[in-house]
SERO-4910 file (N, C-alpha, C, O; in steps of 0.05 Angstrom, whole numbers):
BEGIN
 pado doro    nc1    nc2    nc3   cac1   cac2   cac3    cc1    cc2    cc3    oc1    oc2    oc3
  Unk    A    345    -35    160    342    -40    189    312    -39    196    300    -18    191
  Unk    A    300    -61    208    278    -62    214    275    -56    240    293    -66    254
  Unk    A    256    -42    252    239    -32    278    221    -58    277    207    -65    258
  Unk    A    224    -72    302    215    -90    303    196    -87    339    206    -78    360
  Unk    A    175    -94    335    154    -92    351    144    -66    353    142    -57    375
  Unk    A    139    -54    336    140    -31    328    106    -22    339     86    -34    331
  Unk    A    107     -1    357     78     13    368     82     42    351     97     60    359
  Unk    A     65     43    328     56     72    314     39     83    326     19     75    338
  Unk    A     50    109    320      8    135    334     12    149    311     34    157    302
  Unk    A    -18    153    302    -31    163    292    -43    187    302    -36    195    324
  Unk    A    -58    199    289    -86    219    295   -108    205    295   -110    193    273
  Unk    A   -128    200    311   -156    195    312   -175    209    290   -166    225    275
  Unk    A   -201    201    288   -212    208    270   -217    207    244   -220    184    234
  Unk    A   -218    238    223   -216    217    203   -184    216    181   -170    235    176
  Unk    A   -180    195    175   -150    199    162   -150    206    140   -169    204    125
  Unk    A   -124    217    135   -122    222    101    -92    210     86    -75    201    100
  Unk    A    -90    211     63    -65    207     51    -49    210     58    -36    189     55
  Unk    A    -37    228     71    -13    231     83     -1    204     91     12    188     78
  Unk    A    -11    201    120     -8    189    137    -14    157    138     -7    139    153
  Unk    A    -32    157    112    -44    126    103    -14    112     87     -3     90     88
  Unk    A    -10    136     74     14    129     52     38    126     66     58    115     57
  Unk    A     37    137     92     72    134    108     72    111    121     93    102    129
  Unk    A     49     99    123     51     74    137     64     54    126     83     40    131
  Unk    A     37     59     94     53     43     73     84     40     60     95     20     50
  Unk    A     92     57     63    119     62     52    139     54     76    163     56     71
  Unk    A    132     45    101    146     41    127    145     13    124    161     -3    136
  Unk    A    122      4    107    121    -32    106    133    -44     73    141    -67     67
  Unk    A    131    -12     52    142    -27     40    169    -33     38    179    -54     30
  Unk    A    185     -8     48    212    -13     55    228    -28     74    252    -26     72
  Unk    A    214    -48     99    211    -67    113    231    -43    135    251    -50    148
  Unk    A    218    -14    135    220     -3    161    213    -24    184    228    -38    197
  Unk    A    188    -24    184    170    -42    201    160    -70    191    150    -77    169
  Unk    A    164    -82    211    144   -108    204    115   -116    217    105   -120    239
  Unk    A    106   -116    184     81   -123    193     67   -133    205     45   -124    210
  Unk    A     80   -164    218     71   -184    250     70   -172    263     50   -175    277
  Unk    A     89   -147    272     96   -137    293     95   -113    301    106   -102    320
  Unk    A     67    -97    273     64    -72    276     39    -65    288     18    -73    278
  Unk    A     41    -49    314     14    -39    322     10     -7    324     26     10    331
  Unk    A    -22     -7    314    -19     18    303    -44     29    324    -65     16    323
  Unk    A    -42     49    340    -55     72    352    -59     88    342    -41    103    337
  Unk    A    -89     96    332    -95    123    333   -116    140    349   -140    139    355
  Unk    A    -91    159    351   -104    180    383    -87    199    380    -68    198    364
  Unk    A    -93    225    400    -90    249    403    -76    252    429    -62    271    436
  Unk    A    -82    222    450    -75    226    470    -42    222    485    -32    201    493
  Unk    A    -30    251    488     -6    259    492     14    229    502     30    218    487
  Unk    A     11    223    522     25    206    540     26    179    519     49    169    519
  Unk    A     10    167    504      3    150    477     29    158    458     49    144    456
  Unk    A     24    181    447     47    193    420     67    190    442     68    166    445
  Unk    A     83    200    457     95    201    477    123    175    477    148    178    476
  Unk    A    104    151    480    108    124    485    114    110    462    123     87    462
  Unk    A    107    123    441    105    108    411    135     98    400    153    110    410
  Unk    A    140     84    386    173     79    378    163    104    354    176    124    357
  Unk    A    141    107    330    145    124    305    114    137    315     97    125    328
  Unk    A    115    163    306     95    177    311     93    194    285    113    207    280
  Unk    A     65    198    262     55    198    245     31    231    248     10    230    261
  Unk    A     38    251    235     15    267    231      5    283    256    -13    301    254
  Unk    A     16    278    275      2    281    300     33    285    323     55    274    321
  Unk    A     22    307    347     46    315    363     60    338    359     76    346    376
  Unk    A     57    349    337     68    379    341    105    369    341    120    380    357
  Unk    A    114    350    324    146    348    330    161    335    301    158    310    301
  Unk    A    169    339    289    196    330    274    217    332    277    231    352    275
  Unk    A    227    297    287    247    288    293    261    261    281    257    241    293
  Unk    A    279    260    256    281    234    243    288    216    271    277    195    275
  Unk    A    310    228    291    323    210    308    303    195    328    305    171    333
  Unk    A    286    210    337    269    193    339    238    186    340    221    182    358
  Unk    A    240    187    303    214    178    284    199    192    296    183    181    312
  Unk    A    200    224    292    166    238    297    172    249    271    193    254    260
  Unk    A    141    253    263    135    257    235    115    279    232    101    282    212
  Unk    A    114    302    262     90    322    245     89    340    229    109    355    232
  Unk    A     76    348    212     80    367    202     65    403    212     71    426    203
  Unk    A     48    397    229     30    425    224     33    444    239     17    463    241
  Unk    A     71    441    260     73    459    271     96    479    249    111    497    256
  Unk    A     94    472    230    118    477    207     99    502    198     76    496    192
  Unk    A    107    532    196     85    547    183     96    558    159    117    569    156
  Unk    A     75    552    140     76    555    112     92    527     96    102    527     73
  Unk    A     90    505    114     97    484    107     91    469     80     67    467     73
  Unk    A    112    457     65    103    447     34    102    416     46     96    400     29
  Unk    A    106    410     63    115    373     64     96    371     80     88    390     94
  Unk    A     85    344     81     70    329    101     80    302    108     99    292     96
  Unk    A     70    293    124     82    273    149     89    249    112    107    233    109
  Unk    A     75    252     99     88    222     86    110    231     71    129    215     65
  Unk    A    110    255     63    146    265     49    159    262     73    179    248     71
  Unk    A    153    271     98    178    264    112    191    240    113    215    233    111
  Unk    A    165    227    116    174    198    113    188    186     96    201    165     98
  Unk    A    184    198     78    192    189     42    229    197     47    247    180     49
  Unk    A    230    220     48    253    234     55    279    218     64    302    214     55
  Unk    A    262    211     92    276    194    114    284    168    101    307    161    104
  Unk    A    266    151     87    271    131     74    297    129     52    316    114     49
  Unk    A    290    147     43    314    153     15    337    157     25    356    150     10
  Unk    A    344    170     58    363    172     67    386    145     80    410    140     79
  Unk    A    357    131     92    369    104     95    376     84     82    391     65     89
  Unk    A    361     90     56    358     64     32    379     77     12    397     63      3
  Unk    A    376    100      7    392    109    -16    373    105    -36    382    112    -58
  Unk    A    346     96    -37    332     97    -56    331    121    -83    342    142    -84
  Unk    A    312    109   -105    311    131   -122    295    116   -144    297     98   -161
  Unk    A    271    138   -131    241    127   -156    227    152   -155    215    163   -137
  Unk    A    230    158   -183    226    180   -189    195    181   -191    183    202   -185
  Unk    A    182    156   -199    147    154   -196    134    169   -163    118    187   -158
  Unk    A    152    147   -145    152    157   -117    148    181   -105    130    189    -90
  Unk    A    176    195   -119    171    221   -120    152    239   -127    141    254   -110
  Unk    A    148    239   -154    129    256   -157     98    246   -146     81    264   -141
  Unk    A     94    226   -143     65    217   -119     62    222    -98     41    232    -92
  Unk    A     83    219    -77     80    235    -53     83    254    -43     78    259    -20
  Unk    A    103    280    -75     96    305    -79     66    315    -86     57    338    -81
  Unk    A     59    302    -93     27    313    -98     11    309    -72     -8    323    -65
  Unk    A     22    284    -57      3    275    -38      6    298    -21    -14    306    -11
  Unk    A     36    313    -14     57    338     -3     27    365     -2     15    378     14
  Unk    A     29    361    -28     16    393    -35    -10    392    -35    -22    412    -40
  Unk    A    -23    370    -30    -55    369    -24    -54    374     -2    -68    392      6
  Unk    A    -41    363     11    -50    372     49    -40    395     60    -45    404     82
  Unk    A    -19    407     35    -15    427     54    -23    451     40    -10    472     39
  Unk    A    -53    444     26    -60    460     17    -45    487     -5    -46    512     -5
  Unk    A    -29    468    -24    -20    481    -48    -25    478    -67    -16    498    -79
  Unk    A    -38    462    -86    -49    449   -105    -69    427    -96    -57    409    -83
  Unk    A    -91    424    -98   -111    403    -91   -116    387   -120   -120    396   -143
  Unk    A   -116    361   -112   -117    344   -123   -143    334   -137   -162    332   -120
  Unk    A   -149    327   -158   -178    320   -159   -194    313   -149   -188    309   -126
  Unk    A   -233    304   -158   -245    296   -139   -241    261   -146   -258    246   -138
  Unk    A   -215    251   -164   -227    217   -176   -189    219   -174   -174    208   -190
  Unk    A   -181    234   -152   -146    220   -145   -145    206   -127   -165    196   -116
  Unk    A   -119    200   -122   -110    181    -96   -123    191    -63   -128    177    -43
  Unk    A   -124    223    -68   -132    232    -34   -163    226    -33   -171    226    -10
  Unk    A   -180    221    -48   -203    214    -52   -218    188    -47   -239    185    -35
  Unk    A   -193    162    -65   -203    148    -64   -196    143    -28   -214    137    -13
  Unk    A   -169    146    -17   -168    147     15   -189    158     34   -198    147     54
  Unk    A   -196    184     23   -214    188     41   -238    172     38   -249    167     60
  Unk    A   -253    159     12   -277    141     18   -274    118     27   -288     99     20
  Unk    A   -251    117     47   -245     89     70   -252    104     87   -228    108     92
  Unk    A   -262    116    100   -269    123    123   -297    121    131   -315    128    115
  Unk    A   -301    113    154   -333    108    162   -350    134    160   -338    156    157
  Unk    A   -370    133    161   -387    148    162   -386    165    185   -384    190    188
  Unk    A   -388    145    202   -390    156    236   -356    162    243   -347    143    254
  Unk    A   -342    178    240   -317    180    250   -308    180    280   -285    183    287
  Unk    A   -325    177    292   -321    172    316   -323    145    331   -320    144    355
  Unk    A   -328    125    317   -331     95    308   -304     89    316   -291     77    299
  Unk    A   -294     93    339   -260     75    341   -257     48    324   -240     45    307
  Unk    A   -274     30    331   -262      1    319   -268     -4    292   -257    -22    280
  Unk    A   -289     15    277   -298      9    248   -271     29    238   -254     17    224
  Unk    A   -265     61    244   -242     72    237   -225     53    237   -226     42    215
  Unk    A   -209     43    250   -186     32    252   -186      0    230   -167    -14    222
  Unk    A   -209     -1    228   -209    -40    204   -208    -21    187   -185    -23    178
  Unk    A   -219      1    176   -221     26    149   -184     37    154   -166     30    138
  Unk    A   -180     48    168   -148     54    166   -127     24    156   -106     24    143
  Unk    A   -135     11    163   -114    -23    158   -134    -28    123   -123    -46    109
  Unk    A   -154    -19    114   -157    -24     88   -146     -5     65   -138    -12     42
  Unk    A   -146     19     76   -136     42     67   -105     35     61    -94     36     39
  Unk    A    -94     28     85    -54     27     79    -57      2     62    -45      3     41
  Unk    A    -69    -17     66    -69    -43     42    -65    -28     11    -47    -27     -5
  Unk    A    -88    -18     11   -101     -4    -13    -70      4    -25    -56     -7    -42
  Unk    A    -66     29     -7    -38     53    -19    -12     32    -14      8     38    -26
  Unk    A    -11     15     -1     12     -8     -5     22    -20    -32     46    -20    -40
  Unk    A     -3    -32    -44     -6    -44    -70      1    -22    -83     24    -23    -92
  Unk    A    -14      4    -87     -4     18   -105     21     25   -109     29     26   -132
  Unk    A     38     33    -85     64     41    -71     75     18    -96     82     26   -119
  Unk    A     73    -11    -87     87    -33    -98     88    -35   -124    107    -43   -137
  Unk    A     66    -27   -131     63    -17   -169     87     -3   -178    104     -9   -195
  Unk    A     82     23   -157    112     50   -170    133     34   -173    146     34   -194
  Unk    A    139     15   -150    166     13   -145    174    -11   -170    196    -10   -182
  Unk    A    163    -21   -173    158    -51   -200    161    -29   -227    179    -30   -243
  Unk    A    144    -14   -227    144      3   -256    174     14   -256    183     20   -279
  Unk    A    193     19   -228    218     32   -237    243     11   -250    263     13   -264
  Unk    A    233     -1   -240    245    -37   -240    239    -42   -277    256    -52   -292
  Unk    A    215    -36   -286    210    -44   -309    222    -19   -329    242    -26   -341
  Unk    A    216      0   -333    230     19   -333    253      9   -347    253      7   -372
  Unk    A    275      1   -330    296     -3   -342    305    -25   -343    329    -30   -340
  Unk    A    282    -46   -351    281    -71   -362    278    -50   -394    296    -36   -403
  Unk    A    255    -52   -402    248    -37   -418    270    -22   -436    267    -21   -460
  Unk    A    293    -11   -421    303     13   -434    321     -8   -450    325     -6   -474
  Unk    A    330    -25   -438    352    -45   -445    345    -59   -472    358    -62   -493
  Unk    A    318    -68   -465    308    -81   -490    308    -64   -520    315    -73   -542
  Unk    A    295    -36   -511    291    -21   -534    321    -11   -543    324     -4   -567
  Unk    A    337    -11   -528    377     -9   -536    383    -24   -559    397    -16   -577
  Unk    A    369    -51   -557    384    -76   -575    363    -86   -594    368   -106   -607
  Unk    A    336    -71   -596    322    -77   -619    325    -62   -653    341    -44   -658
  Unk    A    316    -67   -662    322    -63   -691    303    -46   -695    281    -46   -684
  Unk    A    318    -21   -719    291     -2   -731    295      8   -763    308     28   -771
  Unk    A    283     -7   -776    277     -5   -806    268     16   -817    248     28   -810
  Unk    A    280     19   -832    270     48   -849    247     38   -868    250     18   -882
  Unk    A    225     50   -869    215     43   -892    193     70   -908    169     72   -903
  Unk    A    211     90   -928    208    100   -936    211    122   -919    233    120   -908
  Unk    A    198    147   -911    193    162   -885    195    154   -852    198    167   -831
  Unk    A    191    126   -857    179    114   -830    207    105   -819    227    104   -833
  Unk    A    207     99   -791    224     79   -785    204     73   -755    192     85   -738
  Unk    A    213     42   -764    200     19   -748    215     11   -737    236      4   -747
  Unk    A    205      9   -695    226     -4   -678    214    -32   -672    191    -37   -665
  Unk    A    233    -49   -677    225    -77   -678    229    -89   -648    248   -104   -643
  Unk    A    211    -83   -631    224    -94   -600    230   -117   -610    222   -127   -632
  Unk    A    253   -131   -589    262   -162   -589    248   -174   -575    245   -197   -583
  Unk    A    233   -168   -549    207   -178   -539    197   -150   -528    209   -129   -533
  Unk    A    169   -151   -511    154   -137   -510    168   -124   -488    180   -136   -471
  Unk    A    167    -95   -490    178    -83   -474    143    -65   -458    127    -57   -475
  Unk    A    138    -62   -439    114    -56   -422    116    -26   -435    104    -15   -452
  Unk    A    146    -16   -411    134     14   -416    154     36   -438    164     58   -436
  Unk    A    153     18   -454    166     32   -473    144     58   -483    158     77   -490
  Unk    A    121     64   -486    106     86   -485    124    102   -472    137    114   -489
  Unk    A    132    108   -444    149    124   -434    179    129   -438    196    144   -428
  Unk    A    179    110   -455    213    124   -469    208    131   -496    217    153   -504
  Unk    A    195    117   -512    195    128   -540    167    141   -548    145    130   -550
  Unk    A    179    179   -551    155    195   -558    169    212   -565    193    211   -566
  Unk    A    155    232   -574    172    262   -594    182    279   -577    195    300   -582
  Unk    A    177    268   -556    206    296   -530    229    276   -516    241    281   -495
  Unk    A    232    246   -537    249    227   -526    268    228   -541    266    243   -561
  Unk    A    292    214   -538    317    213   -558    309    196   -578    326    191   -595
  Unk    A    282    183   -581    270    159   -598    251    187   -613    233    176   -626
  Unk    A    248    213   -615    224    218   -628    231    216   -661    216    231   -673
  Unk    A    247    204   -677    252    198   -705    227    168   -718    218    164   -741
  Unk    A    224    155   -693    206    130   -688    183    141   -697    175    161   -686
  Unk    A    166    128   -722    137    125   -724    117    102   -714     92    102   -710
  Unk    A    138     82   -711    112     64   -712    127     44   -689    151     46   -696
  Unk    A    128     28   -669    131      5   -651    118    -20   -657     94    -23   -657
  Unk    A    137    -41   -664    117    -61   -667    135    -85   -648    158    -82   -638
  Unk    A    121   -106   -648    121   -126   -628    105   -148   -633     83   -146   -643
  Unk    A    118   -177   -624    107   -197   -630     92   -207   -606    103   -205   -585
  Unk    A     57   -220   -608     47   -236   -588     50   -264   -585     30   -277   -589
  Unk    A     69   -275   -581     77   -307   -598     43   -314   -581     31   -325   -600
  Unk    A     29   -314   -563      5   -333   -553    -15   -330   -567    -35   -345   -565
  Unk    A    -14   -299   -592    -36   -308   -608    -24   -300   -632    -32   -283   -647
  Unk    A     -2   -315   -634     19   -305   -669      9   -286   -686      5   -289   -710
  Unk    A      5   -263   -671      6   -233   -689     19   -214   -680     26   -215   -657
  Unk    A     24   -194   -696     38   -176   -689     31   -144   -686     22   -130   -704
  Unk    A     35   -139   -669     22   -112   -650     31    -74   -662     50    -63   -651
  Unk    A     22    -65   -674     30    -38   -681     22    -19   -667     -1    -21   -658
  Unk    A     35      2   -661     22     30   -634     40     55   -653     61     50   -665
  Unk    A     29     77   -652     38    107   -653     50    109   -632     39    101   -611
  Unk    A     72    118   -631     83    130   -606     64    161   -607     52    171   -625
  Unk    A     66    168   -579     55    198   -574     78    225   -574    102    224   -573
  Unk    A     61    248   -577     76    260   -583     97    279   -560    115    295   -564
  Unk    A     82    266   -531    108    271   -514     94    253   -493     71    246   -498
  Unk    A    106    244   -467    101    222   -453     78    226   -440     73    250   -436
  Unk    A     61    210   -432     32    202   -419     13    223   -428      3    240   -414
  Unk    A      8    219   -467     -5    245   -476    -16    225   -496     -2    206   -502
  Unk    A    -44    227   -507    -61    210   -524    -58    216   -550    -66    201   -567
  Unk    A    -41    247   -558    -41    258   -578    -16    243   -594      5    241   -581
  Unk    A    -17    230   -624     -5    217   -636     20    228   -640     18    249   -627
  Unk    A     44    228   -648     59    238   -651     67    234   -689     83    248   -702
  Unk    A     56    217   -696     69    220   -723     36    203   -738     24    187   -723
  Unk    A     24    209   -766     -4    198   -774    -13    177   -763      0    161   -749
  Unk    A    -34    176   -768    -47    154   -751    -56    121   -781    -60    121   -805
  Unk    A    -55    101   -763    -61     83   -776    -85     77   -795   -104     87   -784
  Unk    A    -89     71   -810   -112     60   -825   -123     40   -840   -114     34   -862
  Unk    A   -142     28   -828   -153     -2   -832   -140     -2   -872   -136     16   -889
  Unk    A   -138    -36   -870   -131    -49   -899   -130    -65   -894   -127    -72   -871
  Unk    A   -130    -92   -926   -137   -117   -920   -115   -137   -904   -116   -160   -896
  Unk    A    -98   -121   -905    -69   -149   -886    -78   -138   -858    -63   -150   -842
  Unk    A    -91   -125   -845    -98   -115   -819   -122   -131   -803   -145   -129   -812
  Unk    A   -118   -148   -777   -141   -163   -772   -156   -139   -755   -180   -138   -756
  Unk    A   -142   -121   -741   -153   -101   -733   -137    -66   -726   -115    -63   -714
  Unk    A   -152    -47   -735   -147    -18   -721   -168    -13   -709   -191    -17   -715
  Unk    A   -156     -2   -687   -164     20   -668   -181     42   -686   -171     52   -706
  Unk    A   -201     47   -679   -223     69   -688   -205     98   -694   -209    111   -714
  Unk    A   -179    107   -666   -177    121   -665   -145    123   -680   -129    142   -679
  Unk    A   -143     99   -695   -123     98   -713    -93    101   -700    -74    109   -714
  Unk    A    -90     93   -667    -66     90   -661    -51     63   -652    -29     58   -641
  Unk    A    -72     47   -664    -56     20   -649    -69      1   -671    -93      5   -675
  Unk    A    -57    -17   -685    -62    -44   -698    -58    -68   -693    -42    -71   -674
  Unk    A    -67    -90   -703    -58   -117   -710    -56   -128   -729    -75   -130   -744
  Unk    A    -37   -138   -733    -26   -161   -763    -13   -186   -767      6   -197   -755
  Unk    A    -28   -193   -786    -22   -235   -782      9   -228   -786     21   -250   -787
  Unk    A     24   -209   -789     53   -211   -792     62   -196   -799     50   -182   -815
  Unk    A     93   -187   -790     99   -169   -793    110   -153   -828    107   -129   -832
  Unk    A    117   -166   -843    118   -165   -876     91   -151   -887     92   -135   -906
  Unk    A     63   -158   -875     38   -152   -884     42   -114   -872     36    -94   -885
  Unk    A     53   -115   -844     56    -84   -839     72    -74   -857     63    -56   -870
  Unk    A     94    -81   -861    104    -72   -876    105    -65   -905    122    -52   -918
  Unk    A     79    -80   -913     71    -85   -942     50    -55   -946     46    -41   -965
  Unk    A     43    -54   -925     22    -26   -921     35     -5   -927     29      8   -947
  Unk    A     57      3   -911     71     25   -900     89     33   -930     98     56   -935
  Unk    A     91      7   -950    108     17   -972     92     25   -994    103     37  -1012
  Unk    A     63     22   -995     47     37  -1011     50     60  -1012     36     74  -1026
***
């Protein structure tokens, strides 16, 4: 269900994640529409008041009707974009687990439980903001670049959950060869994020080696799986240049070969 002509309030000044990210997540879920979204930011009572969704600001949480603050909550873990998040999942039934844990982090930066790096997401948001924060009309073009910004990324999570279990399906029905110690999973086509299913804390950690065909430059692709998910550390030896190899990786986790028999020709030495 879309809110349609939708007047948001904000907080004035300067913004942060929170509240950049709830916007986003209000457009990517077609809470709101974007023709028809105007966004206020101010402090001034009678403004929030009047608003159909109110964001960060107002002293009120209310799903019924869309107030979103958080900072009258004391000792509060959530900020205005988990509520939001919350609220969403409630209506949608959604479930993205990427989601989750991103706007848990975004949760615990603002409310001062864990701070986030100086080269994370609350970082790169806050260097949308003008200089002069008191700049009404330059703030507000910097807030509409900001929700762009965390939109796209938003749109990323939600595609990667989507691929995910493209991915899982593929790696279900591909083939895996024993060869000697080794066993090789033969994707049937390229699966993206198979990195995140096959590693040594996966039901795949028996897997040494992943390989895959590039039919646009007819060779074929070799990677180490890692030794548990989004970790650089190999999980089983590392590769090493030889003459059927057009190229390895320096760091001996990833190859190329005019074919796949030539990998295989290696691996049985």
């Amino acid at each position: 269900m879309t809110i349609k002509k939708s007047q948001l309030v904000t907080h004035d000044g300067s913004f942060h994640a929170d509240e950049v990210t709830a916007v986003a997540l209000l457009l990517l879920y077609k809470i709101v529409d974007s023709n028809q979204l105007e966004i206020i930011r101010t402090r001034n009572i009678d403004l929030i008041k009047q608003a159909d969704i109110v964001l960060d600001v107002g002293g009120i949480h209310d799903i019924k009707t869309c107030r979103f603050d958080h900072h009258q909550i004391k000792d509060g873990q959530v900020s205005s974009v988990g509520m939001v998040w919350s609220w969403i999942k409630q209506k949608t039934c959604e479930e993205s687990p990427e989601i989750d844990a991103f706007v848990l982090a975004i949760d615990k930066h603002d409310c001062g439980i864990e701070k986030m790096s100086d080269f994370s997401f609350t970082a790169i948001i806050a260097a949308y903001n003008c200089a002069d924060l008191f700049n009404e009309k330059q703030q507000q073009l910097a807030f509409y670049d900001a929700f762009k910004m965390a939109l796209k990324f938003l749109t990323h999570l939600q595609k990667k959950q989507l691929q995910l279990k493209r991915s899982a399906k593929i790696i279900a029905v591909s083939e895996v060869k024993e060869i000697g110690k080794n066993k090789v999973l033969i994707l049937s086509e390229y699966a993206p994020s198979w990195p995140d299913l096959v590693h040594g804390e996966s039901k795949y950690t028996e897997i040494t080696h992943v390989l895959w065909f590039v039919k646009e430059k007819n060779q074929w692709c070799i990677q180490i799986p890692s030794d548990k998910k989004n970790s650089f550390v190999m999980g089983h030896p590392k590769l090493n240049d030889d003459d059927n190899a057009i190229f390895i990786h320096q760091n001996g986790f990833f190859g190329v070969y005019k074919s796949k028999e030539a990998f295989f020709d290696m691996l049985g030495q």
